[in-house]
LOLUM-513970 format. One record per atom (N, C-alpha, C, CB): residue in one letter; x, y, z. Coordinates in pm, whole numbers, plus 50000, padded with zeros to 5 digits. Atoms other than C-alpha are relative to their C-alpha. Glycine has a CB too. Layout:
<rs>
AXYZ ...
</rs>
This chain:
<rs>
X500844988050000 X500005000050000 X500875012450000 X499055000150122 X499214983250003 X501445038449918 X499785002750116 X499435013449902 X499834986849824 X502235058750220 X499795012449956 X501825002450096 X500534984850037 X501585088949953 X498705002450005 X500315004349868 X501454989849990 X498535111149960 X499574996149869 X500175019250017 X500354997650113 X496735105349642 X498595005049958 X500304990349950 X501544992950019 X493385124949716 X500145009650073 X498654992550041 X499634993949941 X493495154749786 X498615009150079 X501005005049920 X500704995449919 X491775174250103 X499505009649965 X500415001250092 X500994983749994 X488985200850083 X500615010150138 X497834995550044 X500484988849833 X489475232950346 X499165006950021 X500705010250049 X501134996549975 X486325243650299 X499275006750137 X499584990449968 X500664992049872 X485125240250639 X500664998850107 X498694996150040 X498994998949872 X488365246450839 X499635015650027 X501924996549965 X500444977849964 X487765282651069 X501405004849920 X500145009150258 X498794985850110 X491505292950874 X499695002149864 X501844995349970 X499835006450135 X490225281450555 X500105022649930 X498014984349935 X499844987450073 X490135328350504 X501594999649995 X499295014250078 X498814996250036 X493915323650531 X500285003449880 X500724992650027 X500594995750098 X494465347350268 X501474998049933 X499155014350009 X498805009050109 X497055341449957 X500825015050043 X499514994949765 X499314991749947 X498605374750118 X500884998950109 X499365007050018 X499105006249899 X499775358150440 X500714989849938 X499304994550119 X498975011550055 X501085331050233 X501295005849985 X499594993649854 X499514992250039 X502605353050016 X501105006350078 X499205005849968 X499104991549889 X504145372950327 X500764989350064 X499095009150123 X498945014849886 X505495335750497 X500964995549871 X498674979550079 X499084999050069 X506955333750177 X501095006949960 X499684999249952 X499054990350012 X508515362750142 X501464994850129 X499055016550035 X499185001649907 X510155356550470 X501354992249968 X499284994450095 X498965010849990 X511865323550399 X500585003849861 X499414983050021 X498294995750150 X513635338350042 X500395010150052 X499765005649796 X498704987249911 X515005366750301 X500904987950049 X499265012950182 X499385015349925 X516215331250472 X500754998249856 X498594984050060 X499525003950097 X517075319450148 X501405005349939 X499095001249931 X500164990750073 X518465347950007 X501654999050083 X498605012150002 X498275002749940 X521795343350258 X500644994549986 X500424997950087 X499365005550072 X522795318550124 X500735000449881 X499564995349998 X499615002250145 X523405328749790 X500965009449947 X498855000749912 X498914986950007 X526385350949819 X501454995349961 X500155008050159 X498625005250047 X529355330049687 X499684984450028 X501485006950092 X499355012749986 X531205297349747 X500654996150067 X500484996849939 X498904999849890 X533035301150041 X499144999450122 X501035013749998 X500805002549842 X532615292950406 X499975009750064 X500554990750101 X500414984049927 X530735319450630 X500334995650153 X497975006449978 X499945003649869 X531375323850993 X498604999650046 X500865009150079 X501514997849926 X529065314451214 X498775014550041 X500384995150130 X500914988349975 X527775350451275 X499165006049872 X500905011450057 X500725002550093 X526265346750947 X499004996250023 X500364994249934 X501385006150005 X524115324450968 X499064997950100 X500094989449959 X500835003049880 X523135320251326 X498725015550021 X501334997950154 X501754992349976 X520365351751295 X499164998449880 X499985018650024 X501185005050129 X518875335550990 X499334989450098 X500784991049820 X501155006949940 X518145309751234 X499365005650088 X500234989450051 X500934995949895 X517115329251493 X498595005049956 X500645010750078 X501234999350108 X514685340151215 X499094992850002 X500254998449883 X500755009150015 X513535309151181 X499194998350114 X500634990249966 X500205007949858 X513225301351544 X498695009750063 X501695000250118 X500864989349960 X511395334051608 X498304997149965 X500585013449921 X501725002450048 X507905318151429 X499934990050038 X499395000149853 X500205019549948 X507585285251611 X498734995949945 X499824995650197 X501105007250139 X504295283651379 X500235008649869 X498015001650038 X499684994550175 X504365288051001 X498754995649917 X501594991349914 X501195004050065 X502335277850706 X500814988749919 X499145012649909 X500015013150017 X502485244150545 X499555005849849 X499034989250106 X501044998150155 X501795248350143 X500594985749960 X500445016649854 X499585013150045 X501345214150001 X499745003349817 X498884985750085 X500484992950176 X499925231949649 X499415011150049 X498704990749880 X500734988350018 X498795262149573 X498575001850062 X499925001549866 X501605000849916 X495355251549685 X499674993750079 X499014997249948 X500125004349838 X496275237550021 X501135005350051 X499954983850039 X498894993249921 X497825263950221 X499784998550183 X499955017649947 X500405000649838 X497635257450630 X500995010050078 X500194983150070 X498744996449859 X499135274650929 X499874990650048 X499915011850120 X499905016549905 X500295245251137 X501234998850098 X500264985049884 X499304998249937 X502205241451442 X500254985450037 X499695009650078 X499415015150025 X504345207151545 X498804993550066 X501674995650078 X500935001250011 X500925198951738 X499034996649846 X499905009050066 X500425001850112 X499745194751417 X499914987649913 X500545007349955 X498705014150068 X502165163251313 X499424992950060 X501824998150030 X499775015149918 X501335128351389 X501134992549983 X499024989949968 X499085006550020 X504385110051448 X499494988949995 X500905001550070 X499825021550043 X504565075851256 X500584995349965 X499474991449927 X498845007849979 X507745069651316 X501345000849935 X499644989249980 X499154995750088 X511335073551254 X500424994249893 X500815002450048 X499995007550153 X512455066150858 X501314997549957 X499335008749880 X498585002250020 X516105073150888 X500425008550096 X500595002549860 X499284995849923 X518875089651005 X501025009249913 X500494989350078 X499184991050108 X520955119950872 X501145006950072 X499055012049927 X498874995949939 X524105138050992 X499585014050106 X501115003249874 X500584987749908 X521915167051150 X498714994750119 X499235012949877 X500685003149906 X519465144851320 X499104988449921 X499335012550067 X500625010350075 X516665120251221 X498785007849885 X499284988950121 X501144999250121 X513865117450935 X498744989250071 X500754992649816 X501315009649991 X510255105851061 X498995003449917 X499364999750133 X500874996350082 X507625102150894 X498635006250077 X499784988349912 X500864992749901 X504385120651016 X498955005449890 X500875012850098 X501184993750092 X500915131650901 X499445010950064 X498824990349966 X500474989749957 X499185162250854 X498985001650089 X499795005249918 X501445010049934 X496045157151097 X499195010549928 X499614997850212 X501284992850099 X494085183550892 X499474998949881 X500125010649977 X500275006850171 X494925172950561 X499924986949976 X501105002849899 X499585018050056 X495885137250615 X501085001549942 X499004991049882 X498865002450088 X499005144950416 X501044993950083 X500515012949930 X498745006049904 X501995121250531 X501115008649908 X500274979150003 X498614998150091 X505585135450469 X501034997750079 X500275014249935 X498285003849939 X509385131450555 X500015017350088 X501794997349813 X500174985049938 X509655159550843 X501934999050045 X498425001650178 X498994999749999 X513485163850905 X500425004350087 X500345003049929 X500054995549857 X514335169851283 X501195005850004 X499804989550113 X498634996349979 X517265190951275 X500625005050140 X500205009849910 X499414998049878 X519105193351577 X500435016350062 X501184991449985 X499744981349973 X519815227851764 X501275000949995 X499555008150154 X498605002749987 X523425214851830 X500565007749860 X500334982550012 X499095000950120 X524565228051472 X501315010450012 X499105003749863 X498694987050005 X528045245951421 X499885008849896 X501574994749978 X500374987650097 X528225273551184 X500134989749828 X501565017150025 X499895006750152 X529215244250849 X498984996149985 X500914989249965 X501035005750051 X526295228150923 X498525007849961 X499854990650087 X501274986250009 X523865259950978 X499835003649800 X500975020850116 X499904997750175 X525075268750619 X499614989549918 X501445002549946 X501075006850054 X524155235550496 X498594997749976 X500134994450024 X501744999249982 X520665235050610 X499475011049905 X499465004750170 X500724990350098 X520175268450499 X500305002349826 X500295013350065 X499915001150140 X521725262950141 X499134986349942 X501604999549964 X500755009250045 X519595228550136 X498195008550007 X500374985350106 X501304992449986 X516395251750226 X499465009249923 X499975005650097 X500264986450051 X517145281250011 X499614990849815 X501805014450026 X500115011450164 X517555251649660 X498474994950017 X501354981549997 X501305004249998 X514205234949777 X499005010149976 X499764994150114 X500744998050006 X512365262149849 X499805009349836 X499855003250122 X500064995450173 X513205277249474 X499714993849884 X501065003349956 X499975007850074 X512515250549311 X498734987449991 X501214996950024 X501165003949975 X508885245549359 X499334995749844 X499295011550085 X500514998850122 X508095243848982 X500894993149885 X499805014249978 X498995006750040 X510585216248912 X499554986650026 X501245004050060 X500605012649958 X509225182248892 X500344989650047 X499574996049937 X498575010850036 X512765162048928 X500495004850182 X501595007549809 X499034997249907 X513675180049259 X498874997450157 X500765017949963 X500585006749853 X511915165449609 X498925015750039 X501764995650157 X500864987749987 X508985194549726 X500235004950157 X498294996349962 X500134991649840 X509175215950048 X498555004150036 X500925015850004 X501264995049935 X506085222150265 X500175011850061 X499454991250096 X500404987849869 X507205244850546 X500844995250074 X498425001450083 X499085006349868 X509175244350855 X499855007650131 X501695000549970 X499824996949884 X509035252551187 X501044996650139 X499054998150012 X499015003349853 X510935254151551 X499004991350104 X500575017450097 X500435008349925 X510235228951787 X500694995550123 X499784991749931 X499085003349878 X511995230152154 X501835003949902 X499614977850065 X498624996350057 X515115245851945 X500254993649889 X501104997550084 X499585008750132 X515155221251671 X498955004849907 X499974982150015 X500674992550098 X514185230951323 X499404983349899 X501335013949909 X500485009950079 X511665207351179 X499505004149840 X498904994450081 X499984993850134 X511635209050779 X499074987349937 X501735003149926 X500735009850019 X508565191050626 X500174999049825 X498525002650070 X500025000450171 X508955176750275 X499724986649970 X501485004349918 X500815009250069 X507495156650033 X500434985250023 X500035003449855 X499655015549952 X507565117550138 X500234991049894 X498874993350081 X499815012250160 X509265093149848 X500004986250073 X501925001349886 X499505016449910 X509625056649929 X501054992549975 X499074988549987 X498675004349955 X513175047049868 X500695004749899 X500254985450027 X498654995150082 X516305058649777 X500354990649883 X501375000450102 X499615010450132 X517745044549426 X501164989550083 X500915010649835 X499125012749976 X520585029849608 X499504991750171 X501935006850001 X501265013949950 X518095010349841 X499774995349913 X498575001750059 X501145003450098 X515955002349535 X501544989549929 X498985017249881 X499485007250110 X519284988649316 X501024985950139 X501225014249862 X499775008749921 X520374969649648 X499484989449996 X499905003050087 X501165009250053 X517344953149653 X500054987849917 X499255007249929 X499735011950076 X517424939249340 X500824991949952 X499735000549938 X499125007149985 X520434930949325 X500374986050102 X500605008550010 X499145009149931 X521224912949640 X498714992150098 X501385009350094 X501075004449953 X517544903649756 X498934989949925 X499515010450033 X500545004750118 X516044897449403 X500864991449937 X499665009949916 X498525006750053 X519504883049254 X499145006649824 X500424974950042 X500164996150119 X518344904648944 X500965012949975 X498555002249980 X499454984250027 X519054938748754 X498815010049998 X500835001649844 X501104991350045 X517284969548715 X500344999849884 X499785013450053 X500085001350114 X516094970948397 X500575010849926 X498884997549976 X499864987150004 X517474997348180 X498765009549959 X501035001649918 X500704985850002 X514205017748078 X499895006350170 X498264997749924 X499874989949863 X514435024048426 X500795005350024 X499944996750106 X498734991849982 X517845034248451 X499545016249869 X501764986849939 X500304992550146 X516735052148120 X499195014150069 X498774988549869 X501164986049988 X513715073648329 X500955009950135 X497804992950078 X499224993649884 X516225078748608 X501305011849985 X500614987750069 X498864992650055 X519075095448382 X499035012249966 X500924992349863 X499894985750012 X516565118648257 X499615003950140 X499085006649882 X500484987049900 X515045129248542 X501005007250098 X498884994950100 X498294999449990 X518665129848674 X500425016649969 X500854987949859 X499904992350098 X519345154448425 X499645008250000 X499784997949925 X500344990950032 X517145173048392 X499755011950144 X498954995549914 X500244993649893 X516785182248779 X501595007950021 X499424989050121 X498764997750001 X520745188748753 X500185011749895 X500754987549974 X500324989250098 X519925214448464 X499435006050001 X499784999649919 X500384989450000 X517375234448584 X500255003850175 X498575000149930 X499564995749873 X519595237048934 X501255010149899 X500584985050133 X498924992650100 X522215250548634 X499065013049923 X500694986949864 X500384988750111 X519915270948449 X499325009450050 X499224995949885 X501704994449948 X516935283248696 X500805005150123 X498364985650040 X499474997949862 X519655285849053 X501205003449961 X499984988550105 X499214998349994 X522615292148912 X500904984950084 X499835012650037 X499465005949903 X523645265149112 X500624986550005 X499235000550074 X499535014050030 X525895231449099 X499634989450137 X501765000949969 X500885012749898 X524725198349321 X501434994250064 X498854984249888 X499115009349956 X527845180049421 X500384990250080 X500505003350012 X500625011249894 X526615152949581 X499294988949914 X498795007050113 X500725006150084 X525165135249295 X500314981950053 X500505005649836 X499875010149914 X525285101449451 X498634988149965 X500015007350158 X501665008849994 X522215069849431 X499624999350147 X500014981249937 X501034997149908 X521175077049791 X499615017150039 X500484992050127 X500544986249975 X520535112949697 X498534998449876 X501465014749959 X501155001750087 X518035100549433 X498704988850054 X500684994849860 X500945007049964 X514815090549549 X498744996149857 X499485008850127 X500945006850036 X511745071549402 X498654996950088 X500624990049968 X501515006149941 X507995060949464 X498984991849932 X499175010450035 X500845004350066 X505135041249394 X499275003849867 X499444999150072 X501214987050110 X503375068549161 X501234998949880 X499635024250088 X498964994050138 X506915071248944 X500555008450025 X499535004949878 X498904988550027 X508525099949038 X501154993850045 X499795014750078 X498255001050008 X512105100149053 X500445015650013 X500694992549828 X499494981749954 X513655135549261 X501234997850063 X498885010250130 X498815000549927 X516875142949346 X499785008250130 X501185005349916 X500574999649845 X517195152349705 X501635006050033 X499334981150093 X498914994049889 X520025169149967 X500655010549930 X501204989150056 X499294988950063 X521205201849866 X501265007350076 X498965010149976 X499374993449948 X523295211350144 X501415003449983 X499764996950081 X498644997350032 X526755211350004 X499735006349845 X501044985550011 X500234995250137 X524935226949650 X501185014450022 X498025004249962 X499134987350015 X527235256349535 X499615011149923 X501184996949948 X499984990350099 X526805286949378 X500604999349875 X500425009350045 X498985001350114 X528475291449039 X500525012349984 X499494995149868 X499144986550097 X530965322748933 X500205001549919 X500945003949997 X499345005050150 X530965323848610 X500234993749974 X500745001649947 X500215016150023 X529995287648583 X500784990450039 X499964996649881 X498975005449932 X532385279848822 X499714998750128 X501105006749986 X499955005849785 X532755262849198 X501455002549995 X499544977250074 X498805003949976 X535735261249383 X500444991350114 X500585009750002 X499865009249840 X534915246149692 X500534984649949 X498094997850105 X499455012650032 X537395215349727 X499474990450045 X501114998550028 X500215015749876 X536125190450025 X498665000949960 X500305000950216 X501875004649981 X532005192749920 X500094989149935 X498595010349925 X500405013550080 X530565160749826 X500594990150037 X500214999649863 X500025012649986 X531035125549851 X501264993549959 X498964995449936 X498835005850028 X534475115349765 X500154991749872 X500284992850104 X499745007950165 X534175086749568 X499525001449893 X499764988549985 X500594999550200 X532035100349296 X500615014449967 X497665000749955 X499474984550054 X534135132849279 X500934995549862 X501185010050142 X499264997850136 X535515142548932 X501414996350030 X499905015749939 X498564997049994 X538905135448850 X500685016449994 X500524992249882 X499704987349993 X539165172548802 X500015007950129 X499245005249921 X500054998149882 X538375177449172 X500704993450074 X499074999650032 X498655014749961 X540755150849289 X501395009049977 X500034981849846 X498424994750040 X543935163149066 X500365018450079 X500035001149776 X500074986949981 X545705190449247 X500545007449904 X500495003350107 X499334993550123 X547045201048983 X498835009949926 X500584987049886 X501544998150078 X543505209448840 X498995007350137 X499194980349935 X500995000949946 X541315215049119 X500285016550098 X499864984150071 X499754988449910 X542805249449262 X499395010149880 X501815002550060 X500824989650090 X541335265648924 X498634998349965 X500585001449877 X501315003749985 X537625253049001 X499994990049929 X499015008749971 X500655009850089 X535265232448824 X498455003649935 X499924986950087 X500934996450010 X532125232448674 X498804988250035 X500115005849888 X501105008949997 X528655211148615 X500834986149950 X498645005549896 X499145012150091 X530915186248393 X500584991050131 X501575007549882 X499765008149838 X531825173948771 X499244993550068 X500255007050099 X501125004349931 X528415165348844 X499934986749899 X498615011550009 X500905005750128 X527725148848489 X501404984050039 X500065013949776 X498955010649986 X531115125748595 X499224990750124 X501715007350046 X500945012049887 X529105114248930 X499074995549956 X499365004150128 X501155005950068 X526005105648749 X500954990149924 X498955011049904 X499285007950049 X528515088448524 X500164982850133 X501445010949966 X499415012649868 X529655065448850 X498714996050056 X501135006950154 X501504998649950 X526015067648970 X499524985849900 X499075018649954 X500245000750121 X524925053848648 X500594979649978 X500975015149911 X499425011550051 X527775022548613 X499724991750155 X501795002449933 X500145004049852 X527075016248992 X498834989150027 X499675013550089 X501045007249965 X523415005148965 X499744990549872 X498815009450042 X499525003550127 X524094994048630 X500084981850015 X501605009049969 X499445009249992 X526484968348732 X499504995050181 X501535003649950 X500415003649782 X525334962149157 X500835003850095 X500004983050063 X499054994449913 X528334977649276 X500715011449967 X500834991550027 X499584988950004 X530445006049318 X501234994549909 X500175007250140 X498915003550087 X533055005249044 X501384999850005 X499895005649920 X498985003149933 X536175011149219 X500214988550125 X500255011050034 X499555010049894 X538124986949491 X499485010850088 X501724993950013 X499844993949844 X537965003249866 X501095004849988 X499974990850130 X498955000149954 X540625028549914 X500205004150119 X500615004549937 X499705001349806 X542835030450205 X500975012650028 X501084981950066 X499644984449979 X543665064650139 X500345012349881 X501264999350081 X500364989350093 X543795099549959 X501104998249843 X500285016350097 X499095002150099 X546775085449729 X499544982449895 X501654999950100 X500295011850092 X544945054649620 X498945003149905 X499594987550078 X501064990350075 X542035076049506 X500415005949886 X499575011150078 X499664992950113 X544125096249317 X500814993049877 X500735010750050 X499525011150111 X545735065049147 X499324997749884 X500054987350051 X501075005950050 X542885052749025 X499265008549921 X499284994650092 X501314990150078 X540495080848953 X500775009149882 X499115013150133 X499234989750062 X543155105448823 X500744992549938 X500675009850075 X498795005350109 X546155084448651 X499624988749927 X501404995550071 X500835011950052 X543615051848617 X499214997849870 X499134998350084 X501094997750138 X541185046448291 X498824999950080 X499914986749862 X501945003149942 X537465051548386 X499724990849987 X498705005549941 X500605012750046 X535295026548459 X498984999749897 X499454993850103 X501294999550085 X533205021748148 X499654989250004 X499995004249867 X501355015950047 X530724997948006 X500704997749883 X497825003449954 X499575004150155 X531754977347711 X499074989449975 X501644994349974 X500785011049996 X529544954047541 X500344987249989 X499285001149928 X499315013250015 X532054925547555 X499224992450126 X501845001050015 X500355003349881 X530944928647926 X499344996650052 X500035003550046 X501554999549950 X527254936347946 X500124998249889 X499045010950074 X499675003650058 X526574921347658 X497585005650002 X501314986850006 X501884993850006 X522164931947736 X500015013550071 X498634988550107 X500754986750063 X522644969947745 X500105001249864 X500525013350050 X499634989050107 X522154991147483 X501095002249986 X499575011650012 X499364989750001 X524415008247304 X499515013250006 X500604998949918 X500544983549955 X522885038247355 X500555003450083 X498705003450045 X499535002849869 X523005031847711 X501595000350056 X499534987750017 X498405001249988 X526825021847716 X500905015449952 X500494985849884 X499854984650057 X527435056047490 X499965008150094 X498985005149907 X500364986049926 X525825077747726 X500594997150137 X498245004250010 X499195006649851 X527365060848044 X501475008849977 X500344977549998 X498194997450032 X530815063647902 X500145018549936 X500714985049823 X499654982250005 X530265099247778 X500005011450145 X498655007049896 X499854989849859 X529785110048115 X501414995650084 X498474997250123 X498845006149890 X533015092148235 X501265002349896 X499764980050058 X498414991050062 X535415111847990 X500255004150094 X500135012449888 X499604997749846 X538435115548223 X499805021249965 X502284990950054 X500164984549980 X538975152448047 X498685006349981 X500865007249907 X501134999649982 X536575173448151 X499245013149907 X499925000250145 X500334988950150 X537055199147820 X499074993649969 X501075002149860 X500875008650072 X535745170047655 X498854993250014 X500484993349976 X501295008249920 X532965154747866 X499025007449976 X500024997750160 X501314991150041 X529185168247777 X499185008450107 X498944990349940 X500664994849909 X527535193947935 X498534995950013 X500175012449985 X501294998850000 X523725193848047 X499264997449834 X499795014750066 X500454996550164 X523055206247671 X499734991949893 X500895006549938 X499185006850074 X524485180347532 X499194987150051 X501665002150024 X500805012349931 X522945152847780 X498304995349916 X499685006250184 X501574995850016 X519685166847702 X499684995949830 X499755019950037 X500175002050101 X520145157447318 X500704986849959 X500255010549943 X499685014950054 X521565124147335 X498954992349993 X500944992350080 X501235011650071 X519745096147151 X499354993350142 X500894984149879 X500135008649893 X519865077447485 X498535008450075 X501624999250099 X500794989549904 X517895104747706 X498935005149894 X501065014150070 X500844994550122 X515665115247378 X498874986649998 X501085002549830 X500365014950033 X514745077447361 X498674999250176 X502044985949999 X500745002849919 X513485077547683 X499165010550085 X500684993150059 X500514991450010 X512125108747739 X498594999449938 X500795006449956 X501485003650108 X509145097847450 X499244988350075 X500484993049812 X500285013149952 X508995062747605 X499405000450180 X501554991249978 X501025002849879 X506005057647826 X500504983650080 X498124998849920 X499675011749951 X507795033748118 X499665003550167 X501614995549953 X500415001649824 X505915023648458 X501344997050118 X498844984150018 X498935000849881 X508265034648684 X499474992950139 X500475015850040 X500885003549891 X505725029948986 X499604988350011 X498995006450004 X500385015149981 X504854995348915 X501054994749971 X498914993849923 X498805010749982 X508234982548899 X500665006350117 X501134997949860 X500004993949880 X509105005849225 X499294992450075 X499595012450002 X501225006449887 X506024989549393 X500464988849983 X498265000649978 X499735013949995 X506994954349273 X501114996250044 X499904994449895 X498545002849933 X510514956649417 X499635000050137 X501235011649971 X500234996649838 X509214966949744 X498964993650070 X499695014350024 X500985009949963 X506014945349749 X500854984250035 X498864999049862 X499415019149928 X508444912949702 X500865002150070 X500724986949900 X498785000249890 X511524926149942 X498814994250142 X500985020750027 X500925003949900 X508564931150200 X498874982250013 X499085013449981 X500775011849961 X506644897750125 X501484987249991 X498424997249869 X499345007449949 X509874875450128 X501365006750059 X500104990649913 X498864996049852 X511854895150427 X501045004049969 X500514989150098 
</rs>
């Protein structure tokens, strides 16, 4: 059974239902002043930055909840039914919880008060990407957030499992593969959420990873965690340590390279690794056992591609567009632009494929044989 909402609530005959699209409007305004601090470079702020954005925050211990345009609530953590925690994140946990007015369940994100000034800036650069990016179909949805005993609870849209759950799964539960039109709906939406964070935010992801990509019953497919996202300078980052290590560019790796930035072509290399990861059931490098084995491999090493000697049931399409994202130079590697017009991503873009019923059928048989 979905844990999503798929009917949606009248407010008819709630006493706020005059909450008027002016107070919205005005709770909106607020949080892109919140937002809005974030978006001043690429570099790390001191804590006296950011700590009166939260006090900002902290100052409305109720807010408004917009799930659409035509369900706006004020709602205070009273509000939440806890049903239970869903995970666990480096700022605190993820439960899940329903609206009790609307019925809507979502992922509410308990952030801890404890934060130091790196992580304050995360939150608020993961807050300021969500909440801009309401009109983006690829990128996870924001409700609202409020303070709660000092902790900042951030309510957003509820998926039901990460891709790298989902390619675990079938891999090592199912003893199968994912198929590729699924890999196929996952590159674009991939893509295209990674291109209008480039075109619509200015902004690069660097975190591109398969447990930053979620999934659900219904089909969607949204990328998710923004907090290490970067600004761009003239289509440039420079920040060295954001992101995930092993799917960083070789261009971010080499020092030789990596003191004169980078761009999106850094992201399009993790999707690359992303990509051969769920592909094949594993991560494509050995384990290293330190910052010089990394740079062996990633930087002086050949990429890992696909060949069809290997996989012998993808596509070439598939194998093409893999391996174009895992050019080591990163002159040569394709931008967004470029993604967006390969046969591969064109192909499946047209192609009507039930994401949601092969989502649900992975998760119907993990759950019915344990």
């Amino acid at each position: 059974m979905s844990i999503l909402m798929t009917q949606r609530p009248t407010i008819q005959n709630l006493d706020f239902s005059q909450v008027s699209s002016r107070k919205c409007q005005q709770r909106q305004n607020e949080w892109e002043c919140v937002g809005n601090s974030v978006s001043q470079g690429d570099h790390s702020w001191p804590a006296v930055h950011c700590g009166p954005q939260l006090d900002f925050i902290r100052s409305h211990s109720s807010g408004i909840l917009k799930i659409s345009p035509e369900q706006c609530f004020e709602f205070t953590a009273d509000d939440l039914e806890d049903l239970g925690e869903i995970g666990q994140g480096s700022f605190g946990a993820v439960y899940k919880m329903r609206h009790r007015v609307s019925s809507k369940v979502m992922a509410v994100k308990r952030m801890h008060s404890l934060m130091d000034a790196k992580e304050q800036k995360q939150l608020l650069m993961d807050l300021d990407v969500i909440m801009r990016s309401d009109d983006c179909p690829y990128i996870v949805q924001f409700y609202g957030a409020i303070f709660r005993e000092g902790d900042c609870w951030i309510c957003m849209e509820l998926m039901d499992v990460s891709l790298e759950r989902l390619y675990k799964m079938v891999f090592e539960k199912m003893n199968e593969r994912l198929p590729e039109h699924v890999m196929g709906k996952i590159a674009v939406a991939t893509v295209k959420a990674l291109n209008y964070l480039k075109e619509k935010l200015n902004t690069i992801h660097r975190d591109v990873k398969p447990s930053n990509i979620l999934l659900d019953r219904s089909g969607r497919i949204k990328l998710c965690d923004f907090g290490i996202a970067g600004k761009l300078i003239d289509s440039i980052a420079r920040t060295r340590d954001a992101g995930c290590k092993p799917y960083m560019a070789p261009e971010r790796i080499d020092p030789a390279k990596s003191k004169r930035g980078y761009d999106i072509r850094a992201d399009v290399w993790s999707l690359g690794i992303t990509l051969v990861e769920i592909a094949t059931g594993q991560f494509p490098y050995p384990p290293w056992n330190s910052v010089f084995d990394q740079l062996q491999q990633v930087v002086n090493g050949d990429p890992p591609l696909l060949t069809p000697q290997m996989y012998p049931f993808f596509s070439m399409d598939f194998i093409h567009f893999v391996n174009s994202c895992l050019i080591k130079d990163e002159e040569q590697r394709p931008k967004y632009t470029q993604l967006l017009e390969n046969k591969f991503i064109l192909r499946y873009e047209r192609e009507a494929v039930d994401v949601g019923a092969y989502v649900a059928g992975v998760l119907d048989s993990v759950i019915e044989h344990g």
